[in-house]
C-alpha positions as CSV (number, residue, x, y, z in Angstrom):
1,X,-64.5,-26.8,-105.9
2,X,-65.1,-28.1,-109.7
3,X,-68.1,-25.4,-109.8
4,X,-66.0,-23.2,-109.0
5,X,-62.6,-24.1,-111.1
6,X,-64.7,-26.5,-113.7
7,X,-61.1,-28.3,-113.7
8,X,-62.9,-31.8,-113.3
9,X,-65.9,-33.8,-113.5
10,X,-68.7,-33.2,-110.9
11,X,-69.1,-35.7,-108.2
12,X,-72.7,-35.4,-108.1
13,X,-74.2,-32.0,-109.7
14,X,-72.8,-28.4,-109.9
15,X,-73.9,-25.3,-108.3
16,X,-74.2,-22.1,-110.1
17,X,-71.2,-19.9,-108.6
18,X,-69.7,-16.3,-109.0
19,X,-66.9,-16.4,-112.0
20,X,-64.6,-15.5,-109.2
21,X,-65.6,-17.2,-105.9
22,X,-62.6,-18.3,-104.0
23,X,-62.5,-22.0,-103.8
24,X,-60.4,-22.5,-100.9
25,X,-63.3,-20.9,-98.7
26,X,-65.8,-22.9,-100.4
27,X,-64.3,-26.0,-99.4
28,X,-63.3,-24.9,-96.1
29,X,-67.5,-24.2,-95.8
30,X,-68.5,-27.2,-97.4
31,X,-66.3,-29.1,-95.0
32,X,-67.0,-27.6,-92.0
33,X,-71.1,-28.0,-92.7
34,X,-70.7,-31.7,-93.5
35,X,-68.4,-32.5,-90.5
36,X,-70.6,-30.4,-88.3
37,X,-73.9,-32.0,-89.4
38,X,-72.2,-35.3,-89.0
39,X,-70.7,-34.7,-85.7
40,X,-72.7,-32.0,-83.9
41,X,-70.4,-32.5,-80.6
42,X,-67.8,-31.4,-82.2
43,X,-69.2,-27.8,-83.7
44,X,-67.2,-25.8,-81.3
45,X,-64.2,-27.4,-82.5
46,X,-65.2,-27.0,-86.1
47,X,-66.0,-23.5,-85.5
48,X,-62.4,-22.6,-84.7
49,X,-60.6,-24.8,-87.2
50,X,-63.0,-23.0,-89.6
51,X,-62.6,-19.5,-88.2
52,X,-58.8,-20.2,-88.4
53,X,-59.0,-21.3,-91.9
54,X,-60.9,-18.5,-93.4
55,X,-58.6,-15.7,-91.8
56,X,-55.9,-16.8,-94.1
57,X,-58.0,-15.7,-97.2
58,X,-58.4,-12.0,-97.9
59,X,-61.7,-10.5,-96.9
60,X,-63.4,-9.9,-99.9
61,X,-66.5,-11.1,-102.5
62,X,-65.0,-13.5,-103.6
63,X,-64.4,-14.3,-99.7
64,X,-68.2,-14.2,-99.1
65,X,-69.1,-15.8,-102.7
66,X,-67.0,-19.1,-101.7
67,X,-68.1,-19.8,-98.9
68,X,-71.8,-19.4,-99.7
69,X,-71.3,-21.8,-102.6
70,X,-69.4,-24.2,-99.7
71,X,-72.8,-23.8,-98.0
72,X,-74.7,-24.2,-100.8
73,X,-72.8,-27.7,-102.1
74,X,-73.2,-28.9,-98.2
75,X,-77.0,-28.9,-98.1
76,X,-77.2,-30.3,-101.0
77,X,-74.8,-33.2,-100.1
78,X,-76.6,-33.6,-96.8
79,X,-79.5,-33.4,-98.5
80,X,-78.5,-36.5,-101.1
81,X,-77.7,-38.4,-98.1
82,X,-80.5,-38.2,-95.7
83,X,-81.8,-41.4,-96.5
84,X,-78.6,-43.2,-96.7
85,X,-78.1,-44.3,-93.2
86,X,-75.1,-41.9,-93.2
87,X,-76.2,-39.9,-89.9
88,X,-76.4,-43.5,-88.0
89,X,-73.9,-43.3,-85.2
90,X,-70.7,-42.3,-87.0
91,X,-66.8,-43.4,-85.7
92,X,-65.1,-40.9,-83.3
93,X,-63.6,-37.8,-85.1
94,X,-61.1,-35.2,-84.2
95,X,-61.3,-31.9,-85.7
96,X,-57.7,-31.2,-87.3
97,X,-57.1,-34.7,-87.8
């Protein structure tokens, strides 16, 4: 959300990003990538909690523009942790916990 709303530091790096992406879609995205990379049983869970997020937010560009920078920041997070150990066997999880 900070390259979106530049309202804080960066955690880690920035991503260029439409003036008016909506961040709550981006996060939503970025979320739903990271959980889902971490805990592939779970995608069909994570599909519907994401589904049911993004229908709250109007359809629009700045719809679409969010969520690709969501994408966008989750492969690179991913990315920055591949070699971390981070994808060894992770504790259970509950989507909409």
């Amino acid at each position: 959300m900070v390259s979106i709303t530049h309202v804080d530091q960066p955690y880690l790096f920035t991503v260029p990003t439409p003036r008016d992406a909506w961040p709550d879609a981006a996060a939503d995205q970025a979320a739903h990538d990271v959980l889902t990379s971490l805990y592939p049983a779970a995608k069909s869970s994570l599909d519907q909690l994401l589904a049911t997020e993004l229908s709250a937010i109007p359809n629009s560009q700045r719809k679409r523009d969010g969520i690709r920078v969501g994408a966008t920041v989750a492969q690179l997070l991913i990315g920055l942790r591949a070699a971390d150990g981070f994808a060894a066997t992770p504790p259970p999880f509950t989507a909409g916990t």
